[in-house]
Structures are given as structure tokens and as C-alpha cells.
N, C-alpha and C positions, 0 to 999 in steps of 0.2 A: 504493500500500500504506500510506504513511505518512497519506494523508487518510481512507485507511478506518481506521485504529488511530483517527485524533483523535478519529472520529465515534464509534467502538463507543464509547471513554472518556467519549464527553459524552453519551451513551445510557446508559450505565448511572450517572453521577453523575446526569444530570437524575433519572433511574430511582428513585436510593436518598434524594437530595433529598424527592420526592413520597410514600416512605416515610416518613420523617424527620418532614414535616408530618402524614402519616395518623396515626403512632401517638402523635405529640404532642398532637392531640386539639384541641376549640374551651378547655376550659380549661386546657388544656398551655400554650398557645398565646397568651391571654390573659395569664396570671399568670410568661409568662419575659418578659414587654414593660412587666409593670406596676411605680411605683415604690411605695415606703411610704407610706401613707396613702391609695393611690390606687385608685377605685372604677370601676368598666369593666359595663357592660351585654355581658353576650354572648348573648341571648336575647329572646324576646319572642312571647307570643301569635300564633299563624299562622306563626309562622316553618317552618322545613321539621324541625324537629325535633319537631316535633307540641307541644308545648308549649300550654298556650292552657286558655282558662275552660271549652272543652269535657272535657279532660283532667282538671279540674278541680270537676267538677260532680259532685253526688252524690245531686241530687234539687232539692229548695229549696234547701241550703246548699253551703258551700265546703270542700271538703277539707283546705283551710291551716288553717279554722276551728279555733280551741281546741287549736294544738299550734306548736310553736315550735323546731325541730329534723329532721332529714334526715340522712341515713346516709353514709359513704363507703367503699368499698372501693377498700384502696391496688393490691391485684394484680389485679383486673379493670378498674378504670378506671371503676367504676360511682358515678354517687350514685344513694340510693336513699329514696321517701319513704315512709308507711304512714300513713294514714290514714282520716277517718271523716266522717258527716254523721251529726248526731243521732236518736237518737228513730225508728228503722228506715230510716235513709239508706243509701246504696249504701258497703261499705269497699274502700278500692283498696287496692294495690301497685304502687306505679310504679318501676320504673327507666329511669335515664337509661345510654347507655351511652356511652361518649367515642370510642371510636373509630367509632361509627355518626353520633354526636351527634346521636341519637334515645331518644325517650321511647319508652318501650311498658309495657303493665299485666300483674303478673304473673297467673295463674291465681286463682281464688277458692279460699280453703284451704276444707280440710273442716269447720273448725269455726266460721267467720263464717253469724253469724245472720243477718245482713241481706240482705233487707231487711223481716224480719217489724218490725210497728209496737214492738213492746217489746225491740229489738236497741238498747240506750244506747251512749253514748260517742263518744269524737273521737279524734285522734291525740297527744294532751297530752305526756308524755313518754316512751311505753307502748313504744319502740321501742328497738334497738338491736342493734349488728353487733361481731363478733370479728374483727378486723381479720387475724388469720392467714388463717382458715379462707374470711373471707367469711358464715360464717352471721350468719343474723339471730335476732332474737329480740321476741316481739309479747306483751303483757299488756292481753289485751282488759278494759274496764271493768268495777270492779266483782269480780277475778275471784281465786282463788286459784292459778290454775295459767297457765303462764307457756308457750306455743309459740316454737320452734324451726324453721327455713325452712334446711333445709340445702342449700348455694346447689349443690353437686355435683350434685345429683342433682332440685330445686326441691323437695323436699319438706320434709311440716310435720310433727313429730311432739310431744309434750306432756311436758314438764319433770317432775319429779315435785312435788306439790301444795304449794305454798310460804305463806307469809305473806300476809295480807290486810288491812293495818290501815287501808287508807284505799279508795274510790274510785277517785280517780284518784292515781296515786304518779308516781315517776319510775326507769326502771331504766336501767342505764348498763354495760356490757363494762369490766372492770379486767383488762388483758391480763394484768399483775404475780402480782394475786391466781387468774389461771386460772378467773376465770367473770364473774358482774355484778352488781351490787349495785341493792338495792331500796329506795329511800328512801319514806316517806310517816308523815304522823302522829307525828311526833317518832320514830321506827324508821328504825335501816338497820339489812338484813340480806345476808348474803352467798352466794349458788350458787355452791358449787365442781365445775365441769364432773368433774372426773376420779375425785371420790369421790360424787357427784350428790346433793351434801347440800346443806341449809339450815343458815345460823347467824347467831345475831342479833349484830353487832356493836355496839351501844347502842341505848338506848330513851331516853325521857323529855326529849328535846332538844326546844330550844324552835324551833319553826316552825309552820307553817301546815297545817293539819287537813288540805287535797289541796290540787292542783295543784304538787306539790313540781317541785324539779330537780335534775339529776343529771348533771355533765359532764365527763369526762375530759380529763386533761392528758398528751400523750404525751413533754412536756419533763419535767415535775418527777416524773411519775409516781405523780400523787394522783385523787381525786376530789372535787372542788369540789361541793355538796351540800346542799338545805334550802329556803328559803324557803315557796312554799305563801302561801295565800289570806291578806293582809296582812299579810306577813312579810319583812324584811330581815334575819333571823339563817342566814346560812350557815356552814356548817362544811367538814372535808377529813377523808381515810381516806387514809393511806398505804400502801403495800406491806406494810407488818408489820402491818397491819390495825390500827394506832392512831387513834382518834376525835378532833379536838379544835375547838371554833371560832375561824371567821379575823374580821377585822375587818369587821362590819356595811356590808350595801351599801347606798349614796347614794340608793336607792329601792327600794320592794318590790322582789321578786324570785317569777318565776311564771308559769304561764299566764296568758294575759293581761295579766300585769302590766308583762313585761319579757317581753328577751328575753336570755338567758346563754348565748355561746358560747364557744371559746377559740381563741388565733390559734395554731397550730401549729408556727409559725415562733420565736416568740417565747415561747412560755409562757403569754403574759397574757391572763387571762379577758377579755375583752369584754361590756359589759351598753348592750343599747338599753332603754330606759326608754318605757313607756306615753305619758306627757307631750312624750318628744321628745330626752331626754337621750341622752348617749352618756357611756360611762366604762371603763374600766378598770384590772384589780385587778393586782397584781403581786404573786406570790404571793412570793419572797423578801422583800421589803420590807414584806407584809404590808398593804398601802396600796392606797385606793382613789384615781385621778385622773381629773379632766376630763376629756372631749375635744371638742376642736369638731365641733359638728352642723350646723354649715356645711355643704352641699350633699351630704350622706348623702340617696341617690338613695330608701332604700327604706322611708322614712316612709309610712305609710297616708294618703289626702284623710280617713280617718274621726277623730274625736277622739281615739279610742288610736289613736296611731301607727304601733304594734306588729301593729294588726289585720292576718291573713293573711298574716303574715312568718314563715320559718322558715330556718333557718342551718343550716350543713353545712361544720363544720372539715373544708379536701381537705390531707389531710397528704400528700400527693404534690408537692405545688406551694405547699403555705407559703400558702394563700391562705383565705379564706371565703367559701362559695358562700351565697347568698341567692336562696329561692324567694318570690315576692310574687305578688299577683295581688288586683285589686279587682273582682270579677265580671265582666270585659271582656276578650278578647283583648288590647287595646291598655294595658290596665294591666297585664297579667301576664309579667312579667319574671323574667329571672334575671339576676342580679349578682356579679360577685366582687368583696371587697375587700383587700385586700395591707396587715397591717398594717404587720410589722416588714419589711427591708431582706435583701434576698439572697432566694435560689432554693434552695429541695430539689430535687436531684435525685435522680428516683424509683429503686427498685430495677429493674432489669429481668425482667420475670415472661413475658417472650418463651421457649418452651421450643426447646431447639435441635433442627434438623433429624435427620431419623434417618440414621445412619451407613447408609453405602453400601459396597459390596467388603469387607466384612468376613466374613472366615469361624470361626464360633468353634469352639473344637478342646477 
């Protein structure tokens, strides 16, 4: 009797063990082993999570092409990317899911042109997720009116008709403010989900005509904001929706030019540089710093560096995910990097069992 107890016990521990790894995920898994500073591959072309150049492919060009950026959602466990090939190329939607740690494409929404030949645009900074809810939100090139992917149900439905001052802009989810802000052309403006309005929080700010950027910080609870085609002038919008600029980054900033992410853990903006730099802003001290680009895995072999890199703060795990790929299975990688020191651990969005023998009166 006593060696069946031992066994049922090391049957159900092995049991909840192999639990424990399932729903911790490959980047669960990854970023509770990783230290500060330190950069880890957990992916790669052909692997079994479908990942790869074919996932990737959107005709002649690359879906990393002209965007710099990737989604995460903290209660599904999902990243997610949205992308585009130029000039009538195919547009996806990819999610990754962690506890499958598999890639799969969502559905084509009802309003993606492609792939008629005069469907323009890339993935630039056009995307972005409500980290409550999960939805997403897509501003195809070019356009004044802004969709909506409600993740409940996958469907797409259209914002009311907003601001158009540039091309390509950057819009970004500001939990604080209850909607997301639209940066481009010296303009940010604001959608507030609950009253479904527009409003312009300043104009006339000096940046870059398009390819702007727009990145949320879930520590300080601002958004970092600006640069565009030869521009190093960024700015921040706080909660109270005040506008002001931070101290000018150490190299453009933009598609293309750069890449601006922010470490979740820590606060501090992150900028890869076209050229190869690496830096970091810290938004109390207002100061931009070095960092060594010593052995930073996910430099391009192309001249810009940056080329078909795009970032993804997993504020679940304190880490940043990086999607790369240079036409090849064998170069298309995914990376996490760990900047600051210690683990978030996640909420649990595990919903409980349903009550049994209950009788209600």
C-alpha cells in the first residue's frame, strides 16, 4: 500500500512538473535561465515551430521588410507580427503562440487589398495591441481610418475616420490614456476607445515627415515618440496627456534607421542603430548611454544592420523578443534579450475549473 501511495505521488508530481514546463512556454523558459545582458536564440528557420523564410515570404520581398516592431499579449501568451510586401505583395498576420510554440497566419481581413499591383505599404509602425483586451489594431498605408482585430471573436471592424498627416506614421496603445496615439509629420493625436473620438495633442514638433515611432513604456507610463526620415528629435506624452521633448538620440531614429524598443523590466528605451550601435535612454535621468555591441546576435550581413529586424517588449518575462531573418531559413531567427536583472512573474490568466456538486437555491 505504502509503495502504491509513493508511486500515485510521483505520478502526479512528474504529472504537474510537465505542466509547469507546458505552460511556461519556449520563452517562459528561456528568459527564467537568462542573466542581464544576456542574449539566447530560441528559434530558427525549419524548426518545428514553423518559423522560416517561407513564413516569411510575401512574393519578391520580406515581411520584416520596412517595419521594426511585433506585438505581445500578456494573457494569451501570444507574440504577434502584421505585416506587408510592397507594391501588391501578399499582407500577413502571424501569431506565434507559446504554449503550442507554433507560428500560424491569421485569416485575410476584409479590407486588405492585396495582392492587386497598386495595394502600397509595409508593416512600419502601423500596428499595435491593448494589452487588456488583446485586441489589435492595423493602419494600412496611406490611410485615414484605422482597423481593429478583436482577438475574442478574430474579427476586424473600422475605427471611426481619424487623422492622416503622413504616409506612413507610427501608432502605439497608451493603456493610461484608454486608447492609442498616432504620431507622424510633426502631429500626435489621441483615440479614446470609450468616447470613440479623435484629438490632436500637439502639432508642429520637429521630426521627420514619415517613418515616425511610437513606443510604450509600461514602467514610467509614457510614450516615447518622433523621429521619422532623418531625424533624432524624440519626444514623451504622459498620462495627463502632456507633450514635451527628451534629450536627442545618438542617431537617427526610424524605419530603417534604427530600431527603438523598450526593456520592460527596467524602463529603459533600447535603440539599435543602422550603423551597428547599440544604446540606451533612461528616461528619469533623461540621458542617453553606450552599450557594447559586442556579440549582439541580430545584426543584418546587409550594410544596415537593422535590415529585417523587428522587436517585441514580452512584458510577461522582462525580456525582448527579436524576429530576424535574411531570406534563408538558416538566417531567420528568433532571439530574446534580458536586459535588466530579475524575472516578472506573469499574472495567471489560467480560468478555474467549473464547480462541481453545487446546487444553487
Amino acid at each position: 500500500m505504502r509503495f502504491f501511495l509513493r508511486l500515485m505521488f510521483a505520478v502526479v508530481a512528474a504529472v504537474a512538473s510537465t505542466m509547469a514546463v507546458a505552460q511556461s512556454g519556449t520563452i517562459g523558459q528561456a528568459a527564467s535561465a537568462m542573466q542581464a545582458g544576456e542574449w539566447r536564440q530560441i528559434g530558427q528557420g525549419g524548426d518545428a515551430s514553423g518559423w522560416g523564410s517561407t513564413l516569411l515570404k510575401t512574393g519578391s520581398d520580406n515581411l520584416l521588410n520596412y517595419a521594426d516592431k511585433g506585438l505581445w499579449n500578456p494573457n494569451t501568451r501570444e507574440l504577434q507580427f502584421l505585416g506587408k510586401g510592397c507594391c501588391g505583395e501578399v499582407f500577413k498576420f502571424l501569431t506565434y503562440t507559446e504554449s503550442t510554440n507554433r507560428w500560424t497566419q491569421e485569416a485575410k481581413p476584409y479590407w486588405d487589398c492585396s495582392p492587386a499591383t497598386n495595394c502600397y505599404g509595409h508593416g512600419y509602425e502601423h500596428s499595435t495591441l491593448d494589452p487588456a483586451t488583446g485586441n489589435v489594431f492595423w493602419r494600412p498605408y496611406n490611410s485615414s481610418v484605422i482597423y481593429k482585430w478583436t482577438r475574442s471573436t478574430k474579427t476586424w471592424s473600422a475605427l471611426p475616420s481619424g487623422p492622416n498627416p503622413t504616409i506612413a506614421v507610427a501608432i502605439e496603445y497608451f493603456p493610461d490614456l484608454g486608447g492609442l496615439v498616432l504620431v507622424g509629420a510633426g502631429q500626435i493625436h489621441l483615440f479614446v476607445e470609450a468616447t470613440n473620438t479623435w484629438t490632436q495633442l500637439a502639432s508642429g514638433l520637429t521630426m521627420g515627415e514619415y517613418h515616425n515611432v511610437a513606443s510604450y513604456n509600461p514602467v514610467h507610463k509614457i510614450v516615447v515618440f518622433g523621429g521619422g526620415n532623418g531625424s533624432a528629435n524624440l519626444y514623451k506624452v504622459d498620462a495627463s496627456r502632456k507633450v514635451s521633448a527628451i534629450q536627442k538620440a545618438p542617431v537617427n531614429v526610424g524605419i530603417l534607421a534604427s530600431v527603438l524598443t523598450v526593456d520592460p523590466a527596467s524602463g529603459r528605451y533600447l535603440l539599435l542603430g543602422a550603423g551597428g550601435g547599440f544604446y540606451q535612454y533612461d528616461v528619469a535621468g533623461n540621458t542617453w548611454a553606450t552599450l557594447s555591441s559586442s556579440g549582439v546576435p541580430v545584426w543584418s550581413p546587409d550594410s544596415n544592420r537593422i535590415l529585417y529586424v523587428v522587436a517585441v517588449p514580452v512584458t510577461s518575462y522582462g525580456v525582448v523578443a527579436f524576429l530576424t531573418t535574411y531570406w534563408s531559413d538558416s538566417t531567420s531567427k528568433v532571439y530574446l534579450y534580458k536586459h535588466a536583472a530579475g524575472t516578472i512573474v506573469p499574472k495567471d490568466t489560467t480560468p478555474p475549473p467549473a464547480p462541481t456538486g453545487v446546487t444553487v437555491q
